[in-house]
C-alpha positions as CSV (number, residue, x, y, z in Angstrom):
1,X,-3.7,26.2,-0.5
2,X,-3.2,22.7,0.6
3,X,-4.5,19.5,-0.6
4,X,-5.4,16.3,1.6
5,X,-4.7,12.8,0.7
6,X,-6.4,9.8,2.4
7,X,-4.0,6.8,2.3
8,X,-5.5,3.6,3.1
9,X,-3.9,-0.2,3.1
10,X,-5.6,-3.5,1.2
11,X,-9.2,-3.2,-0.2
12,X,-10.1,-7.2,-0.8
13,X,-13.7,-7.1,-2.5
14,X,-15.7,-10.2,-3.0
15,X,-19.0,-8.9,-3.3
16,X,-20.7,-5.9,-4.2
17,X,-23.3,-3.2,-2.0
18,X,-25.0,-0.7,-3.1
19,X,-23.4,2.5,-5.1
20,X,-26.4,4.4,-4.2
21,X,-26.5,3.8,-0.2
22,X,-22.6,2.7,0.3
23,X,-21.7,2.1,4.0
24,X,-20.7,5.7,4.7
25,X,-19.9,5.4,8.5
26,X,-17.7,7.3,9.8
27,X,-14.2,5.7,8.7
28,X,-15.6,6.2,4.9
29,X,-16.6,9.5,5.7
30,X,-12.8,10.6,6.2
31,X,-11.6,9.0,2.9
32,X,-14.7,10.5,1.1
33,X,-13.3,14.0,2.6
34,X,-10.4,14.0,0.8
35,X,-9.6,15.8,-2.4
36,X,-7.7,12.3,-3.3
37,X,-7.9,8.8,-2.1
38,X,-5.4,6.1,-2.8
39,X,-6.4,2.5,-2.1
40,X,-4.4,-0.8,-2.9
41,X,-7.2,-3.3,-4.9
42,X,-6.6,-7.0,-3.2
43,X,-8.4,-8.3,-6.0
44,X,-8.5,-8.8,-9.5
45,X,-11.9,-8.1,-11.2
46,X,-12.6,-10.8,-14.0
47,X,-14.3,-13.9,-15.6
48,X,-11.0,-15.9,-17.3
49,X,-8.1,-17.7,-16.5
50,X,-7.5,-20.3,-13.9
51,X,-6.4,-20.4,-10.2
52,X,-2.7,-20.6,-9.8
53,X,-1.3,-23.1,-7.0
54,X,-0.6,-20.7,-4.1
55,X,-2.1,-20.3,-0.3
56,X,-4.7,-18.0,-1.8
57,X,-5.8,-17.3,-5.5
58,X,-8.5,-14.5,-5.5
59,X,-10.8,-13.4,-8.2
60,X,-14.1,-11.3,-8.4
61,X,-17.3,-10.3,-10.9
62,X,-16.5,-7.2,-12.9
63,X,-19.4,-5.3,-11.2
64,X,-17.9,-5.3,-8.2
65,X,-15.7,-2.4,-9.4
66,X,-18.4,-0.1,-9.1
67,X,-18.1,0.1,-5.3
68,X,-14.3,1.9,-6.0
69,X,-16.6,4.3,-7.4
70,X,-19.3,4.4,-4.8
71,X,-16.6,4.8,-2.4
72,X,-14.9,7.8,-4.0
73,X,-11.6,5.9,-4.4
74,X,-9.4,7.9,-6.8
75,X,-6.8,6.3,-7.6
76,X,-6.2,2.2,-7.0
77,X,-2.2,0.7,-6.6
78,X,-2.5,-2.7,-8.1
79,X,1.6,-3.9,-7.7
80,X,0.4,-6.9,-5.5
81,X,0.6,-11.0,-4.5
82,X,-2.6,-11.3,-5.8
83,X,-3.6,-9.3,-9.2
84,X,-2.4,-12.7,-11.3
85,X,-4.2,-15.0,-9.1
86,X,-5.7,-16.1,-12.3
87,X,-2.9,-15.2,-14.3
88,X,-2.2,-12.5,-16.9
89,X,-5.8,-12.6,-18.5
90,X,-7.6,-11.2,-15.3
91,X,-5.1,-9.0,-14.9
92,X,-5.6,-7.6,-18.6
93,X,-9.4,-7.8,-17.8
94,X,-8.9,-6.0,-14.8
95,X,-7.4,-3.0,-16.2
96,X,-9.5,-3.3,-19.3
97,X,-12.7,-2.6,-16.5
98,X,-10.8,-0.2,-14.7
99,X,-10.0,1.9,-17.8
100,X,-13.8,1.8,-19.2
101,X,-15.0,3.0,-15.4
102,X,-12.6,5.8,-15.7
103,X,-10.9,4.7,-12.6
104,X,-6.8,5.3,-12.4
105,X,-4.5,2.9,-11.8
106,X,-0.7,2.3,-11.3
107,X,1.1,-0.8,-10.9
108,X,0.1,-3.3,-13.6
109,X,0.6,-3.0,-17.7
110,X,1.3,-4.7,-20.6
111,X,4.6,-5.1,-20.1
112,X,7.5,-3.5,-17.2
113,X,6.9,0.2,-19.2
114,X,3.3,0.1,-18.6
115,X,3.4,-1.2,-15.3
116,X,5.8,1.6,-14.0
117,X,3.5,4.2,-15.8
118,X,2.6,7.1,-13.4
119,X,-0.6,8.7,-13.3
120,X,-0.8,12.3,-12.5
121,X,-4.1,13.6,-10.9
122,X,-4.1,17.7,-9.9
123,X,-6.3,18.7,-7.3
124,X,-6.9,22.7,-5.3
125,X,-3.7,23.6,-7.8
126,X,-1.2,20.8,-6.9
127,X,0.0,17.8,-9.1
128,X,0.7,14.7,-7.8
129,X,2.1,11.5,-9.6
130,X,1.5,8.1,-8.0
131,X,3.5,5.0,-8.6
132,X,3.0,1.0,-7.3
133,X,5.7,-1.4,-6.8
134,X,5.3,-5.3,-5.3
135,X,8.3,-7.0,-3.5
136,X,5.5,-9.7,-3.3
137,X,6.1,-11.5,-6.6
138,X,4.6,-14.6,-7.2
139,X,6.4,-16.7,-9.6
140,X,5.8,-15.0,-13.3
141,X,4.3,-12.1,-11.6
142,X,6.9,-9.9,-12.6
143,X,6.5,-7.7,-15.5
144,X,9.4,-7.3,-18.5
145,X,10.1,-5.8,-22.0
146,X,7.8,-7.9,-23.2
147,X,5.4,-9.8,-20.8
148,X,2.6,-7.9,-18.5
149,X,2.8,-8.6,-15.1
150,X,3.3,-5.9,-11.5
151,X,6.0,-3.2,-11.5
152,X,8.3,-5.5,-9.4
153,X,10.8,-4.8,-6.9
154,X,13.6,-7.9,-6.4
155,X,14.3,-8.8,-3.2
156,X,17.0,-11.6,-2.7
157,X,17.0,-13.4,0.8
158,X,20.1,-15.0,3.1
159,X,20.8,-16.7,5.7
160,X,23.7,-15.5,8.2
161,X,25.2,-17.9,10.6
162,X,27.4,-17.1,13.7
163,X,29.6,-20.5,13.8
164,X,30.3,-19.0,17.8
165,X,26.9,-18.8,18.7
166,X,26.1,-22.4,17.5
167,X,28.7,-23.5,19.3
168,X,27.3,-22.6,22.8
169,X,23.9,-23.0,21.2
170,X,23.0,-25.3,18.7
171,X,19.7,-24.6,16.9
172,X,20.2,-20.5,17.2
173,X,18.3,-19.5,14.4
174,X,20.0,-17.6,11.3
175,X,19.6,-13.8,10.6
176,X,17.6,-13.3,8.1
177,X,19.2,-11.1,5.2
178,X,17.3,-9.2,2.6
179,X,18.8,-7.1,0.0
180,X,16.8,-5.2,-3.2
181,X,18.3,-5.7,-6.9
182,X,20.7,-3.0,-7.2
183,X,19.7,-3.0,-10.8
184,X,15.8,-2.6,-9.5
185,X,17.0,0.0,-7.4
186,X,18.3,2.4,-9.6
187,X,15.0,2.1,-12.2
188,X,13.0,2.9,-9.6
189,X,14.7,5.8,-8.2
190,X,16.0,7.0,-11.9
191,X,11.9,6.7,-12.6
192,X,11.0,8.8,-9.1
193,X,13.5,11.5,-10.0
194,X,12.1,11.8,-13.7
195,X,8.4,11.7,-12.6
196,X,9.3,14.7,-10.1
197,X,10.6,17.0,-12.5
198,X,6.9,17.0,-13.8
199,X,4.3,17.2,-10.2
200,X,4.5,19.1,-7.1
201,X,4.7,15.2,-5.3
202,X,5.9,11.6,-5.7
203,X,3.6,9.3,-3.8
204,X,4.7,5.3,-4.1
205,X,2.4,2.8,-2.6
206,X,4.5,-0.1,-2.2
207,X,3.6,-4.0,-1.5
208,X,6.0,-5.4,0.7
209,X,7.5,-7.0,3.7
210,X,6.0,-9.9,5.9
211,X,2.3,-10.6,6.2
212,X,1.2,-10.4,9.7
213,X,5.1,-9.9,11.1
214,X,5.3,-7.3,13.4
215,X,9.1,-6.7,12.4
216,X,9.5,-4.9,8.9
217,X,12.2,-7.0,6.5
218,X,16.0,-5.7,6.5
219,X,15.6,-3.9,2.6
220,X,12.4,-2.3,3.6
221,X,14.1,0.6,4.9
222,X,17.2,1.4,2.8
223,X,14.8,0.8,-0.2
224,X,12.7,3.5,1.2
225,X,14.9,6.4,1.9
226,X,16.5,6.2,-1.1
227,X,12.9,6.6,-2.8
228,X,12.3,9.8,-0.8
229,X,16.5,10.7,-1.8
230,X,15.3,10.5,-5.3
231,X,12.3,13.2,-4.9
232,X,9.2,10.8,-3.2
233,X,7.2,12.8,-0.9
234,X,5.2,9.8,0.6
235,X,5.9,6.0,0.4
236,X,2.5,3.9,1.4
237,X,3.4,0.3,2.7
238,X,0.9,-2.2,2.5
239,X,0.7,-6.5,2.7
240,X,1.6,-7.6,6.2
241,X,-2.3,-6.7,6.8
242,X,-1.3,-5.5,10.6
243,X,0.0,-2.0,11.2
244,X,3.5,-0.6,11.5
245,X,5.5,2.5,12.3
246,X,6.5,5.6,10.4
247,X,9.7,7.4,10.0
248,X,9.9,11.1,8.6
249,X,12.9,10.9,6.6
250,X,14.3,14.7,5.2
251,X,11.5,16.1,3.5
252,X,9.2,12.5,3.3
253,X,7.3,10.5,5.1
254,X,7.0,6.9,4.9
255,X,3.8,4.6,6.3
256,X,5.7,1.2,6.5
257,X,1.8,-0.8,6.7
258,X,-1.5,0.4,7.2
259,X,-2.9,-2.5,7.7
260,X,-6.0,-3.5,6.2
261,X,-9.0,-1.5,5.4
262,X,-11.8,-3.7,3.2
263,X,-11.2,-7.2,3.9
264,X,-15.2,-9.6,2.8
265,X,-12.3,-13.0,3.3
266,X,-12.1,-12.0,7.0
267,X,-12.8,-15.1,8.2
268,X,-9.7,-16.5,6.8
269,X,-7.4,-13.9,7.9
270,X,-5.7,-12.9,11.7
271,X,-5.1,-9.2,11.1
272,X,-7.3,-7.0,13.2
273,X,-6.1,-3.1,13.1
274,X,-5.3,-0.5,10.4
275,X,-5.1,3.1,9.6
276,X,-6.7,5.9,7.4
277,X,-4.1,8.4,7.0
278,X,-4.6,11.7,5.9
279,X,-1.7,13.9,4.4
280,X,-1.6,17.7,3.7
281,X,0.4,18.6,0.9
282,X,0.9,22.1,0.3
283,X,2.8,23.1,-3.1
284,X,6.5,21.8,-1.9
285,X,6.2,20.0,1.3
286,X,4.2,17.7,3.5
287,X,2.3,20.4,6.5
288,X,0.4,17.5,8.3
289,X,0.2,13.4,8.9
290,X,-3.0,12.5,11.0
291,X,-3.2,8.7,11.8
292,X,-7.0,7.3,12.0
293,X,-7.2,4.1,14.0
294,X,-9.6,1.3,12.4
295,X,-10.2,-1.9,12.8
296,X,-12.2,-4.7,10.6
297,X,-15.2,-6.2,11.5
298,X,-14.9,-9.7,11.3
299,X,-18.5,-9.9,9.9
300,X,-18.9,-7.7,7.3
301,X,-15.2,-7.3,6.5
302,X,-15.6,-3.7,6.6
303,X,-13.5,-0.8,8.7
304,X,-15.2,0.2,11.8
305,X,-13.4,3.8,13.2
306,X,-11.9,3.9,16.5
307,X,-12.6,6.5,19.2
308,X,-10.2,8.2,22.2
309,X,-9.5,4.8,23.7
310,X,-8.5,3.0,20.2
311,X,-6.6,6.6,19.3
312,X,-4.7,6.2,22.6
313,X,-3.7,2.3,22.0
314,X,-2.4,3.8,18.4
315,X,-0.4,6.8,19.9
316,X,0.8,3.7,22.1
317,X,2.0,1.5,19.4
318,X,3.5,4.4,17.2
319,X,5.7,5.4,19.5
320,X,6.5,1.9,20.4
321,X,7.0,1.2,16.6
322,X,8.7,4.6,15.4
323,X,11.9,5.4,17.4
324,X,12.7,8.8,17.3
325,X,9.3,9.8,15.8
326,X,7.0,12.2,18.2
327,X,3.1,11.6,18.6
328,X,0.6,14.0,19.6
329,X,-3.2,12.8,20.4
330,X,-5.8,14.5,18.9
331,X,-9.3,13.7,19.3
332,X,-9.6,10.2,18.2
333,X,-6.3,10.5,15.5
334,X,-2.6,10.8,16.5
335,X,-1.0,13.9,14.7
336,X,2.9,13.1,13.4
337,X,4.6,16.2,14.4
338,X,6.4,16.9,11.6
């Protein structure tokens, strides 16, 4: 018995469509397949608070919510840049809305104990926990003891110079160090390894690294592994709204960035390419990663399927992206050989 998780990247929802004649095309037919789908919600749904100065402060009407449901979304990460847009009072009004449309969510509470609450969902026999972090914390985004806020992960950032190189070369940019809280670290693995003692597997959707860099950020790996170390079967990237490589790593998997998948403010963004990934997990492992090439329409915002010729430019960039990862084309997805 095996159950099948669709994995998709960032769901930014401004308006609304019909529940009872949802876009179904073909890209929304593989999530709605699933015995589980995992989305990460963009957007806060709400009437209060006020903007906060930043590049981009989103916010929609509560009855937009109801197209998670029309869609069959199961369970919604909301660890993100942009789920205090309008500070903590959307945010509160956003889980309020989620709660009452019986919708689970991970990533966002009351305080840091809420935030890093898992929710558990069993499906064909199997139990699976899921879990949201953010590197991408706005100022006072960040929850504590006592304030509400994301699940946060602490990243600090460096600047390395080689006083050689700038000799001969004056103006040769700095490497760019990144290293996560050690202190973060260890809550988040000590909180991986308690959740596992209690579901089959660990899945972590994680916001993070650079948006629209093609290059993932120095911590984003180490960070990673040691999730899977501590008992994660499957780490789901999302934020730098383009798509990256995987890596199997021991008995996990990790999707650094899926890209986008829902995106109504496409005008205003450059991305153009994600994936739907869908995961078998059987009771103690991972049996098979299918990658399902999409891309937004700039129009409707919406994902639009690729066929042979997009799966081929994927199998292309994976194995261009993952080093020492091996790609098999399937019909329109590329298989992970596992």
């Amino acid at each position: 018995m095996a159950l099948r998780l669709a994995a998709v990247g960032d769901i930014m929802i401004d308006h609304s469509f019909s529940p009872s004649n949802p876009p179904f095309n073909r890209a929304f037919q593989i999530t709605s397949g699933a015995d589980l789908f995992l989305a990460n919600l963009e957007i806060p749904f709400g009437t209060v608070g006020s903007p906060k100065e930043k590049m981009y402060a989103y916010r929609c009407e509560p009855s937009v919510a109801k197209v998670l449901l029309a869609l069959g979304v199961d369970v919604v990460s909301l660890a993100n840049n942009h789920m205090l847009d309008y500070g903590e009072e959307v945010m509160l009004q956003t889980l309020g809305i989620l709660t009452r449309m019986r919708i689970p969510h991970v990533g966002a509470g009351r305080n840091m104990k809420e935030a890093s609450r898992p929710i558990f969902l069993r499906r064909r026999g199997i139990r699976v926990a899921f879990m949201s972090l953010a590197a991408t914390l706005p100022l006072g985004a960040a929850a504590s003891e006592n304030r509400p806020g994301i699940a946060p992960v602490h990243v600090s950032t460096s600047y390395e110079v080689d006083p050689t190189s700038l000799q001969e070369q004056p103006g040769d940019p700095p490497k760019i160090r990144t290293r996560v809280d050690i202190g973060d670290e260890d809550r988040i693995c000590s909180n991986i390894r308690e959740v596992k003692g209690k579901a089959d597997h660990v899945v972590v959707g994680i916001h993070w690294g650079i948006a629209f860099a093609k290059q993932r950020a120095e911590y984003q790996q180490p960070l990673a592994r040691r999730m899977i170390e501590a008992g994660a079967s499957l780490i789901v990237g999302h934020h730098p709204h383009i798509r990256h490589g995987i890596e199997c790593y021991r008995k996990g998997v990790i999707l650094y960035s899926l890209g986008d998948f829902i995106f109504h403010d496409r005008a205003e963004m450059t991305g153009e390419s994600g994936i739907v990934a869908t995961v078998e997990l059987h009771r103690s492992k991972i049996r098979e990663l299918r990658l399902w090439p999409i891309s937004v329409d700039a129009k409707a915002g919406l994902p639009v399927l690729g066929d042979g010729r997009e799966g081929k430019q994927l199998l292309e960039e994976m194995r261009q992206l993952s080093p020492g990862e091996d790609f098999n084309l399937d019909g329109e997805s590329v298989k992970v050989i596992l």
